[in-house]
C-alpha positions in Angstrom: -46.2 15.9 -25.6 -45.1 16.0 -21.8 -41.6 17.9 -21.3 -39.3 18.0 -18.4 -40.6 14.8 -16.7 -38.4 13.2 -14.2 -35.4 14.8 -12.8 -33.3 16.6 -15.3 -29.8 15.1 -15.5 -27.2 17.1 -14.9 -24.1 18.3 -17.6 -21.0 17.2 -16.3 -17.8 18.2 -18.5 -15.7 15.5 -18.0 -11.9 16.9 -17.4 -9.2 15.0 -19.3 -5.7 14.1 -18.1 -3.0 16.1 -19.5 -0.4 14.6 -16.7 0.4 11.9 -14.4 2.3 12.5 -11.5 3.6 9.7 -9.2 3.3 10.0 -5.2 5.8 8.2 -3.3 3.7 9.0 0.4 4.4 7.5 4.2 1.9 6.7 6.6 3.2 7.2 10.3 2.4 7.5 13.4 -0.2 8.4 14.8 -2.3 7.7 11.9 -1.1 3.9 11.7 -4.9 2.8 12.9 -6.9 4.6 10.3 -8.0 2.7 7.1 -7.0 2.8 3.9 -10.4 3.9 2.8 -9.7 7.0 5.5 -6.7 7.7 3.8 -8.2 8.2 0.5 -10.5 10.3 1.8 -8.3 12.3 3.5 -6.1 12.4 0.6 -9.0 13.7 -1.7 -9.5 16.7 0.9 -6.1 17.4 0.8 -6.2 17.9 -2.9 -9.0 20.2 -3.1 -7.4 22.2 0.1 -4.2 22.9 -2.1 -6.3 23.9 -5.5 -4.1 20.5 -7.0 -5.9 20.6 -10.7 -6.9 16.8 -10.3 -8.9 15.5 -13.5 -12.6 14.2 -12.3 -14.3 10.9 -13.8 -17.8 11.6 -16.0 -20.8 10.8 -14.4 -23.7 11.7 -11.6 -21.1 11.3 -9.1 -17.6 12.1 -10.3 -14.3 11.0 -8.7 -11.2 12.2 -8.6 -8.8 10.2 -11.1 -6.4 9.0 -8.4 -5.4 5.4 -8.0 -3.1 3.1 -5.5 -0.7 0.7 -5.8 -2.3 -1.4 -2.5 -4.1 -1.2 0.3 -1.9 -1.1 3.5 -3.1 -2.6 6.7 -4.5 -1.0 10.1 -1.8 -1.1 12.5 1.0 -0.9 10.1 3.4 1.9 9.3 4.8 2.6 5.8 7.5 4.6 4.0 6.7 3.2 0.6 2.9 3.6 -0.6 2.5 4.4 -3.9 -0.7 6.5 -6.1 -1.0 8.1 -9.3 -2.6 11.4 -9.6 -4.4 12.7 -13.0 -3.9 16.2 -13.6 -6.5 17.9 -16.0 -4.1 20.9 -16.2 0.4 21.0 -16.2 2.0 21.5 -12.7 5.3 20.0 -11.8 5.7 16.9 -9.3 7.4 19.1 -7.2 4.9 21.4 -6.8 2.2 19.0 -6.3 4.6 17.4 -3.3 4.8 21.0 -1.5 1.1 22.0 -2.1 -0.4 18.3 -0.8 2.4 18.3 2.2 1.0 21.9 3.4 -2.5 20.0 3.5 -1.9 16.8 5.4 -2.1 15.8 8.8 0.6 14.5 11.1 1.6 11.3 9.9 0.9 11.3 6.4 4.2 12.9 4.0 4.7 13.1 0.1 7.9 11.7 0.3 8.8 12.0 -3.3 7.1 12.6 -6.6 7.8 12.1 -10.0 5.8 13.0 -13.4 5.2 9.6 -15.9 3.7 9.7 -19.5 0.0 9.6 -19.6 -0.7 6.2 -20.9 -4.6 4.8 -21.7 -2.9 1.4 -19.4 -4.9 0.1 -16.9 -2.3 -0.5 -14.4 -0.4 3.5 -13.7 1.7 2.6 -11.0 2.4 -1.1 -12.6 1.3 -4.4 -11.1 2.6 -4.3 -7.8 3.8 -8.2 -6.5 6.2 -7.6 -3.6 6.8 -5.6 -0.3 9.2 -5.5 1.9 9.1 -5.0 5.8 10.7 -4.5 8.9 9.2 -6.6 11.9 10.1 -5.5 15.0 9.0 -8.3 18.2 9.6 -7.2 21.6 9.3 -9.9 24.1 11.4 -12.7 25.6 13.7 -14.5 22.7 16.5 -16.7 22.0 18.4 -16.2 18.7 19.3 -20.0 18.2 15.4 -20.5 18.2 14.2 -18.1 15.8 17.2 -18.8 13.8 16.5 -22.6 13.6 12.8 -22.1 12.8 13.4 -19.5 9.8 15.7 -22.3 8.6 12.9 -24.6 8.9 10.6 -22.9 6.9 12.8 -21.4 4.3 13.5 -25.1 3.7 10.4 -26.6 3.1 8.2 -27.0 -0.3 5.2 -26.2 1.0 3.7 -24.8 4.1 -0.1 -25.0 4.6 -2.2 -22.3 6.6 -5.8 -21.7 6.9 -6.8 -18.4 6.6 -10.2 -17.2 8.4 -12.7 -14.0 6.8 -15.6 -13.5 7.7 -17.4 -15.6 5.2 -15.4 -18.7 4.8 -12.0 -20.6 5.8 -9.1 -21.3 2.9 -6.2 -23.6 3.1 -3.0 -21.1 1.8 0.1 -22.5 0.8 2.4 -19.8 2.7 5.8 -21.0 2.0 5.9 -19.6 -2.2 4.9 -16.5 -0.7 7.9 -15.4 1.0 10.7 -14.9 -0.8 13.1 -14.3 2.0 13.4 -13.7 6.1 16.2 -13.0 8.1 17.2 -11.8 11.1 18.2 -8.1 10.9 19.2 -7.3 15.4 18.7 -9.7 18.1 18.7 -9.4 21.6 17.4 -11.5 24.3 14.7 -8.6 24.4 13.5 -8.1 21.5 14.4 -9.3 17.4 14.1 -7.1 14.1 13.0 -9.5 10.9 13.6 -8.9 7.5 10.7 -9.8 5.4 10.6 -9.6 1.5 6.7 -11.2 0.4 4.8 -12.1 -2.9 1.6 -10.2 -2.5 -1.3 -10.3 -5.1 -4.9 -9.5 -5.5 -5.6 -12.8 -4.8 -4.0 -12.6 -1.5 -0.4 -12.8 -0.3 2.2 -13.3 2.4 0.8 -11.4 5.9 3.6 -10.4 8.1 1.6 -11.8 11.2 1.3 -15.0 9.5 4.9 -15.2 8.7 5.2 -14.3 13.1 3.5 -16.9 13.6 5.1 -19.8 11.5 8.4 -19.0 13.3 6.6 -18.9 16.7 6.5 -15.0 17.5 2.8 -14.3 16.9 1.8 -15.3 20.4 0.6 -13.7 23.8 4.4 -13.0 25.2 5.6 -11.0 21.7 4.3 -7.5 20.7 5.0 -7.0 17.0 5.3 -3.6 14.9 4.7 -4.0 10.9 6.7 -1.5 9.1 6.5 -1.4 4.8 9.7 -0.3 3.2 9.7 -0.4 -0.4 7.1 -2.4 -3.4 8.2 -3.6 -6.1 5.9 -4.0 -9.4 6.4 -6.3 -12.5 7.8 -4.7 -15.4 5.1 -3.7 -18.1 5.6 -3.4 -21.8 3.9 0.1 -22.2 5.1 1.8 -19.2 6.9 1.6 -15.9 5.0 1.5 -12.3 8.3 3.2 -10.3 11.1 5.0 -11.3 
């Protein structure tokens, strides 16, 4: 009988959560071009810098057990971005929001935390469904204009789009995707929106889309995204926000 063939594989213990703890975090300036997948990463380091005890998946490769609440785009600010971290031993959200602030670079913040039951759910940080944003457009405008187009839309049924990726175009019916946009400032110079929008995994409202229904998304406007708040569904077993 042959022993030991192959690689041997390796014994993992697999660390169990004992605590969730809720990560209200911003993403600012100057990191407002990096990717989502960058901030996870960076993120992760962050955690093993401060010695956060983070409970790990089983496995040949494990993972830290953190999750988010969506993916933000490049290019866009946010004070509202939500994860869940799995602790494998106690330690209080506010310690956890010190320790990972001491860690991150410039333009990432823990901007509040919060500790949640540890639930077996699928969904920590509940099913997120709607965002709100700031869209600032600097450029030539008149108010009456962008006044009577909101009006326009907000007043139809429907709205088709087509949406473009790399593997195929969709026809998107934009219009029961945003619940609401209003005009917040305007000056002949520039216009802050308002913009409350359905979002899904399926795909939801995109702030440049909603720019360009009401005729800012062109060459003579330069727009700013800015995410202020998500809201999530309420679940039956457990709460995504406070």
């Amino acid at each position: 009988m042959r022993v030991g063939r192959g690689r041997p594989r390796p014994v993992l213990v697999r660390k169990h959560a004992v605590q969730e703890v809720v990560c209200r975090f911003a993403r600012r300036r100057p990191l407002h071009f990096i990717s989502h997948l960058d901030i996870v990463r960076t993120i992760e380091r962050a955690l093993r810098r401060a010695n956060v005890p983070v409970a790990y998946t089983a496995g040949f490769n494990p993972r830290p057990r953190l999750s988010f609440a969506t993916a933000i785009a490049v290019g866009m600010t946010s004070e509202a971005e939500l994860m869940c971290l799995q602790l494998a031993e106690g330690m209080s959200a506010e310690a956890v929001q010190t320790a990972l602030n001491q860690q991150l670079p410039e333009g990432l913040e823990v901007v509040s935390a919060w500790a949640v039951p540890t639930y077996k759910g699928k969904f920590p940080l509940g099913e997120v469904d709607t965002a709100e944003y700031d869209l600032d457009v600097d450029g030539f405008v008149e108010p009456e204009s962008v006044e009577q187009c909101i009006a326009e839309f907000l007043c139809q049924e429907h709205h088709w789009i087509k949406r473009t990726s790399d593997k195929r175009t969709k026809e998107l019916d934009l219009r029961p995707l945003v619940e609401t946009i209003k005009v917040s400032e305007c000056t002949p110079e520039r216009v802050r929106l308002h913009l409350v929008a359905r979002m899904s995994s399926q795909g939801g409202a995109r702030p440049e889309e909603v720019l360009a229904v009401i005729g800012l998304a062109d060459g003579q406007h330069r727009s700013t995204v800015h995410r202020t708040a998500l809201y999530a569904k309420p679940q039956p077993t457990r709460a995504g926000q406070r």
